[in-house]
C-alpha positions as CSV (number, residue, x, y, z in Angstrom):
1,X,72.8,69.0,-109.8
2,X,72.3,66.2,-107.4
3,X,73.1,68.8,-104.3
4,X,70.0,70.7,-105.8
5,X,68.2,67.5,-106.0
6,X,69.4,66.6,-102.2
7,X,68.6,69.9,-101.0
8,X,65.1,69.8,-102.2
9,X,64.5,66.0,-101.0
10,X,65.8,67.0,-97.5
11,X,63.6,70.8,-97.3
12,X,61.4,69.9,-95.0
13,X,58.1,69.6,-96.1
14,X,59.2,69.4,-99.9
15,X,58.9,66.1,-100.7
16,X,55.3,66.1,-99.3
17,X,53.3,68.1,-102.0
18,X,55.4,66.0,-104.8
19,X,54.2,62.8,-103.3
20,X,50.5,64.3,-103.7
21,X,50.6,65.2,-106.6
22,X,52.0,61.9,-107.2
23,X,49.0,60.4,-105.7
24,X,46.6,63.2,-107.7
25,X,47.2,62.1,-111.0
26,X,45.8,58.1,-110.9
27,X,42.7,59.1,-109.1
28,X,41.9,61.6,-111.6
29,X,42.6,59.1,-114.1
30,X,40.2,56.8,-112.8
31,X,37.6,59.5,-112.1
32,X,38.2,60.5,-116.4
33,X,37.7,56.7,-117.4
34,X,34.9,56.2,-115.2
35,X,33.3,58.8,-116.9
36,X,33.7,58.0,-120.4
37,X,31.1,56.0,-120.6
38,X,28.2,58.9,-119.7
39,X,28.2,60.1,-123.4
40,X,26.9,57.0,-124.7
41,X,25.1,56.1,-121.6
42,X,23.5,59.6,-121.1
43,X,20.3,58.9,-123.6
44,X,19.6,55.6,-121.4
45,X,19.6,57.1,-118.4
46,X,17.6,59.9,-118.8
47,X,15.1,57.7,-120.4
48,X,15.1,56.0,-116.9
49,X,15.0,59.5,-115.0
50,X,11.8,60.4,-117.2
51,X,10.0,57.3,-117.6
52,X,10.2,55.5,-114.2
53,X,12.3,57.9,-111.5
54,X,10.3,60.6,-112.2
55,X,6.5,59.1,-112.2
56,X,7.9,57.1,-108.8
57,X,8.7,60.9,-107.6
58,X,5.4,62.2,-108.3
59,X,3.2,59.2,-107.1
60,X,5.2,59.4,-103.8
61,X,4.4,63.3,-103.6
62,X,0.7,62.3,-104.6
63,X,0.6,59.5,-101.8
64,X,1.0,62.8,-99.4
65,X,-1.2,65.0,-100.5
66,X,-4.7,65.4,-99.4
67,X,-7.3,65.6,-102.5
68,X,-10.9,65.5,-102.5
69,X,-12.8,63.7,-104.9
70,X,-13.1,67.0,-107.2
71,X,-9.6,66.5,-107.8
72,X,-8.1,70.3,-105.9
73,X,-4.8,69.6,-103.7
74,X,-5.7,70.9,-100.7
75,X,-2.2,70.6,-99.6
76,X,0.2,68.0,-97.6
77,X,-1.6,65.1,-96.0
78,X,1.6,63.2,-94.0
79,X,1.2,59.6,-93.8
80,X,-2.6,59.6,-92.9
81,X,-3.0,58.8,-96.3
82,X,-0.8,55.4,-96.1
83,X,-2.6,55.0,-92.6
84,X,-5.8,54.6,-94.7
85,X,-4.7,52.2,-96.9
86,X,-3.6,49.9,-94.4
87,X,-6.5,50.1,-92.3
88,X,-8.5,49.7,-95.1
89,X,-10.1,46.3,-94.3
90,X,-10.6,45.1,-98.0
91,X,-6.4,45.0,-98.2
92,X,-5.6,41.8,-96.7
93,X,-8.2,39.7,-99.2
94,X,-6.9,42.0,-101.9
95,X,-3.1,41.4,-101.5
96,X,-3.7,37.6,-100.5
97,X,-5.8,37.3,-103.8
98,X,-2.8,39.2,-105.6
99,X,-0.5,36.5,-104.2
100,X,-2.7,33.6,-105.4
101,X,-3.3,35.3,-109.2
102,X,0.7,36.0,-109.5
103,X,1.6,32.2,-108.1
104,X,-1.2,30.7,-110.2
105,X,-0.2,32.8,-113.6
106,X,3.0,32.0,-113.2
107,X,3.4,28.6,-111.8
108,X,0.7,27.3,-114.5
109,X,2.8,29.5,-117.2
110,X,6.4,28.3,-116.6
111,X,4.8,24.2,-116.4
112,X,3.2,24.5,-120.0
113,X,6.4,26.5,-121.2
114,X,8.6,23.9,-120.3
115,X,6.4,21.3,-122.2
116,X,6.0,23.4,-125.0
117,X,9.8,24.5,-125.2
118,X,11.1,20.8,-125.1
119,X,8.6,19.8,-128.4
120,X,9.4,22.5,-130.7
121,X,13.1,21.8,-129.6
122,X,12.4,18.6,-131.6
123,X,12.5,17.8,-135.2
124,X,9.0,16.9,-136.1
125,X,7.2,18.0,-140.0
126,X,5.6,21.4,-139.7
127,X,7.3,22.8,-136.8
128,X,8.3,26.1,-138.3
129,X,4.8,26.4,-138.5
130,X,3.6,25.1,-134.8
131,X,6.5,28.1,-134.0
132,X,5.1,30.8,-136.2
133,X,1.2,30.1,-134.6
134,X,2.3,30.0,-131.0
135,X,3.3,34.0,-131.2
136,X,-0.4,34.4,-132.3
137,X,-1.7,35.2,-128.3
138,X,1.6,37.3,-127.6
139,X,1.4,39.3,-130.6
140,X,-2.4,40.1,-130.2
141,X,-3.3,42.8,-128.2
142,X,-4.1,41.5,-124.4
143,X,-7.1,43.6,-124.3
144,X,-8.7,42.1,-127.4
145,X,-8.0,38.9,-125.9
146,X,-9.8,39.7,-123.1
147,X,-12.5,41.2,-124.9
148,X,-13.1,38.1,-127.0
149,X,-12.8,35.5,-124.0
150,X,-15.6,38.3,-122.5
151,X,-17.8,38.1,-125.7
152,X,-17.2,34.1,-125.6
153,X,-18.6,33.6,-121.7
154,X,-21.5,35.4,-122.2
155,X,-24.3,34.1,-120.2
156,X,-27.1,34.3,-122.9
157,X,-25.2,34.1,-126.5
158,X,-21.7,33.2,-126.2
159,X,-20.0,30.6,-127.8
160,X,-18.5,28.7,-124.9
161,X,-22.2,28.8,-122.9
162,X,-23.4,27.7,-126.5
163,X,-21.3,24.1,-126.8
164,X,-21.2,23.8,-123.2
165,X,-25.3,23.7,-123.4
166,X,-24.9,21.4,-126.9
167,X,-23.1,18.6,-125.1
168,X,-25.6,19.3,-121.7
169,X,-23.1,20.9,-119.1
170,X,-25.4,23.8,-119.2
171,X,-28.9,22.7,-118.8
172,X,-30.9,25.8,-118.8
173,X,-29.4,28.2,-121.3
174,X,-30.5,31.8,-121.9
175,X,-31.4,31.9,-118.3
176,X,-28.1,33.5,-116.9
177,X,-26.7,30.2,-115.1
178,X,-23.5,30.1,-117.1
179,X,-22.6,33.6,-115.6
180,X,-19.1,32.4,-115.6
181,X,-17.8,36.0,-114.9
182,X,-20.4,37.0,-111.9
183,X,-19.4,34.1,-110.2
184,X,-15.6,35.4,-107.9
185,X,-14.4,32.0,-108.4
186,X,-14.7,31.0,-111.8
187,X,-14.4,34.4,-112.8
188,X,-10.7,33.7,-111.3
189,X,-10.0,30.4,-113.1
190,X,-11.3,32.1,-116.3
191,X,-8.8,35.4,-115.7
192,X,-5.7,33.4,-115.3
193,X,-6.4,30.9,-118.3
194,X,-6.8,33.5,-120.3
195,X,-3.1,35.0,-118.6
196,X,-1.4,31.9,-119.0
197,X,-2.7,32.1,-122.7
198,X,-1.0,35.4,-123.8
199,X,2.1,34.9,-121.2
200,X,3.3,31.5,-122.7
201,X,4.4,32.4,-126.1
202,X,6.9,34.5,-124.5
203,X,8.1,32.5,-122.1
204,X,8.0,29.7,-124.5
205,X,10.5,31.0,-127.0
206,X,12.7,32.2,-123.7
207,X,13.0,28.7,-122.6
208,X,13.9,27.2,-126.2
209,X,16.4,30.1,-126.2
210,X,18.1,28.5,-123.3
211,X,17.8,24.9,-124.5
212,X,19.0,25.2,-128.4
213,X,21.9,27.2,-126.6
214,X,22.8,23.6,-124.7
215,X,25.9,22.1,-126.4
216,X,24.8,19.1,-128.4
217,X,28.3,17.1,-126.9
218,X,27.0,17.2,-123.5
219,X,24.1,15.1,-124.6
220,X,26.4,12.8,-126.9
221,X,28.2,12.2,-123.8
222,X,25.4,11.4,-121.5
223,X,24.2,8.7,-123.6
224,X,27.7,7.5,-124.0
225,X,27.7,7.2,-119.9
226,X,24.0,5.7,-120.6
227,X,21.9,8.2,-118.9
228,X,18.6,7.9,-119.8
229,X,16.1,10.9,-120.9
230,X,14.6,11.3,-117.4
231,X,18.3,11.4,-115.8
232,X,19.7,13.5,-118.7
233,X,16.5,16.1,-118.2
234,X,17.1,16.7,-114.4
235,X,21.3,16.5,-114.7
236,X,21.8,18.3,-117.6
237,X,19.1,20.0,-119.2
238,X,17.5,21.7,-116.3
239,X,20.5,22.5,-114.7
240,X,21.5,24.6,-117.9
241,X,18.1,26.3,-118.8
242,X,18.5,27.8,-115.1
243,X,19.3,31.2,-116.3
244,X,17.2,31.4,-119.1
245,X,14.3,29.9,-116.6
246,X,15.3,32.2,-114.0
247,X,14.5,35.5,-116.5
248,X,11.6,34.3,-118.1
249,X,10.0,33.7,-114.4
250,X,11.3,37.0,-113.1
251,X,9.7,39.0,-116.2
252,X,6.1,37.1,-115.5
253,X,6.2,38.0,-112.0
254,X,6.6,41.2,-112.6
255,X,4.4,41.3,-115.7
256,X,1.3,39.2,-113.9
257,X,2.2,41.2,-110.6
258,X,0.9,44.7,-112.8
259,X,-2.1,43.1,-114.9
260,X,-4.5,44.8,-115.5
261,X,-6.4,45.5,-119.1
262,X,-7.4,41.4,-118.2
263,X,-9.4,41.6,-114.9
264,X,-9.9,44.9,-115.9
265,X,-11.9,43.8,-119.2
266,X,-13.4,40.4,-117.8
267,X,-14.6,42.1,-114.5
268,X,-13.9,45.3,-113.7
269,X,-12.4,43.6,-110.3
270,X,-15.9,43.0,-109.3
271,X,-18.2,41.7,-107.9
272,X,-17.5,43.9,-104.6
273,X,-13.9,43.7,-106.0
274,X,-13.9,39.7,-105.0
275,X,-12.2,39.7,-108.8
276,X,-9.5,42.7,-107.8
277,X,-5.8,42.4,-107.6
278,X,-4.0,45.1,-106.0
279,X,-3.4,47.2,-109.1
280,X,-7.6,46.9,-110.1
281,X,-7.9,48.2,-106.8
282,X,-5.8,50.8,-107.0
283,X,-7.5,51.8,-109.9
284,X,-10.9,51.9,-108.1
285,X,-9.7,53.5,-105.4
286,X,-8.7,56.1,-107.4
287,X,-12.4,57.2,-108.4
288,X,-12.9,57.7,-104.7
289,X,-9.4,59.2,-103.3
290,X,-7.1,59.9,-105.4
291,X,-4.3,60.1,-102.3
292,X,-4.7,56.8,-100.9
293,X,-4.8,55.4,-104.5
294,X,-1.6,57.0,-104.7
295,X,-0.2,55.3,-101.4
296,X,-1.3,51.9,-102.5
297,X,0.5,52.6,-105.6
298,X,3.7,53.5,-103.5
299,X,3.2,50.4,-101.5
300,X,2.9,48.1,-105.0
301,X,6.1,49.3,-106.4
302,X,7.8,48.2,-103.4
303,X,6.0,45.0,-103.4
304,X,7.5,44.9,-106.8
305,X,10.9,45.8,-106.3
306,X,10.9,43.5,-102.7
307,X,9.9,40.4,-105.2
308,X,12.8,41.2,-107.6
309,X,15.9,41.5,-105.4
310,X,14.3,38.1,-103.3
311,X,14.3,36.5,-106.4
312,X,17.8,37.8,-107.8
313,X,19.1,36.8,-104.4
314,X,17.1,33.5,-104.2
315,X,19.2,32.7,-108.0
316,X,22.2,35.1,-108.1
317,X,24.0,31.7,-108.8
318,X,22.1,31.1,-112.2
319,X,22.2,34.1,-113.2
320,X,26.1,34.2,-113.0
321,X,26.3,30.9,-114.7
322,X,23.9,32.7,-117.8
């Protein structure tokens, strides 16, 4: 027996396929376990596949397409289409005017959070209440939001123009003065009020999430040490809502980023799309070609997806410590 086993071990070339084999059987052990998972995974990601990878597909074919404005595909277009878009010269006030609406939202949104998040974290009488009324604006439609901040501007009748003219802001009523929303600029301050109104609920609960998920004992022993609130805010609190801040901004920037049923609603992106972000525009656009409407749409999911990993890779830290 061990001159067979000595004869086969010194055959050349024998021990070779016996070693590969050898080697075989892991990897297709790993390859088995890593795809174990798919079963339960498989719903999931052809959800994905459906909902976003294949719209993305057909948006990029219909950013390369040339189609008149009766809607026929008269067949491939290149890049001209793209070459449009960019040479378009209402972009650059468009996607500067994006910038400002997203910062603005956001900025404004994450401020009043914070403040909000840190009350109902206290123990005051009613607060279940306070808690229960701030997912009012989140839990109402955006559009009917919008549509009742609309009806509330109205030059001649609404109800804003009304006590604004009771306590003599508005000195000539009925007169079309107050046209809050034909004016670019306060149409603009009006639009992101009424943004930061719906997007704070949400971001609200995210942040007191993050803070009734702070260990009481790391409070106990800062005031043991005799750190006072401000120095106990900025060492400990803030440093350990990170994570949960981190989210909550990263879903409005990508929320605010796509808005549209409120400029939509207030303004229609006018007048002379002074009011338009890049998605309103990209919705005009599309009434007068539907290719380069398409491009522009290419060239806002990458926006998107740009402002995502920057961010993940400006706070990979926070999100590791979350």
């Amino acid at each position: 027996m061990d001159q067979v086993t000595e004869t086969a071990a010194a055959a050349p070339g024998a021990g070779a396929p016996v070693r590969a084999a050898v080697r075989r059987t892991p990897a297709r052990r790993r390859f088995a376990r890593a795809l174990a998972p798919l079963p339960w995974l498989a719903p999931a990601l052809a959800l994905i596949a459906f909902v976003v990878l294949w719209p993305v597909w057909e948006m990029f074919q219909t950013s390369r397409q040339h189609i008149n404005s009766f809607g026929f595909d008269l067949g491939d277009y290149g890049w001209k289409n793209y070459t449009a878009v960019f040479d378009d010269p209402n972009l650059a006030s468009v996607m500067t005017r994006t910038a400002v609406w997203v910062f603005a939202v956001v900025a404004l949104t994450v401020v009043i959070s914070l403040a909000f998040a840190q009350l109902f974290n206290q123990k005051f009488p009613g607060r279940k209440v306070v808690r229960w009324a701030l997912i009012a604006p989140w839990a109402a439609s955006v559009m009917m939001t919008s549509i009742v901040v609309r009806w509330m501007l109205n030059p001649n009748n609404g109800v804003i123009n009304v006590f604004l003219h009771q306590i003599g802001v508005v000195k000539q009523f009925n007169q079309g003065t107050a046209s809050w929303l034909g004016n670019p600029t306060d149409a603009m301050y009006w639009m992101v009020a009424v943004a930061v109104f719906v997007s704070v609920p949400f971001t609200t609960y995210a942040l007191l999430a993050g803070l009734t998920s702070i260990p009481t004992e790391v409070y106990e022993a800062a005031r043991v040490d005799g750190a006072g609130r401000a120095r106990t805010y900025w060492s400990i609190t803030f440093p350990l809502l990170r994570p949960a801040l981190t989210v909550a901004i990263l879903i409005n920037l990508m929320n605010v980023f796509n808005s549209f049923p409120i400029i939509w609603v207030m303004t229609q992106g006018g007048p002379d799309n002074q009011t338009s972000t890049s998605t309103v525009y990209m919705y005009n656009l599309k009434t007068l070609n539907i290719g380069q409407a398409g491009a522009l749409s290419v060239i806002n999911f990458g926006v998107v997806i740009a402002i995502v990993l920057i961010f993940l890779r400006a706070n990979k830290n926070s999100l590791k410590e979350g």
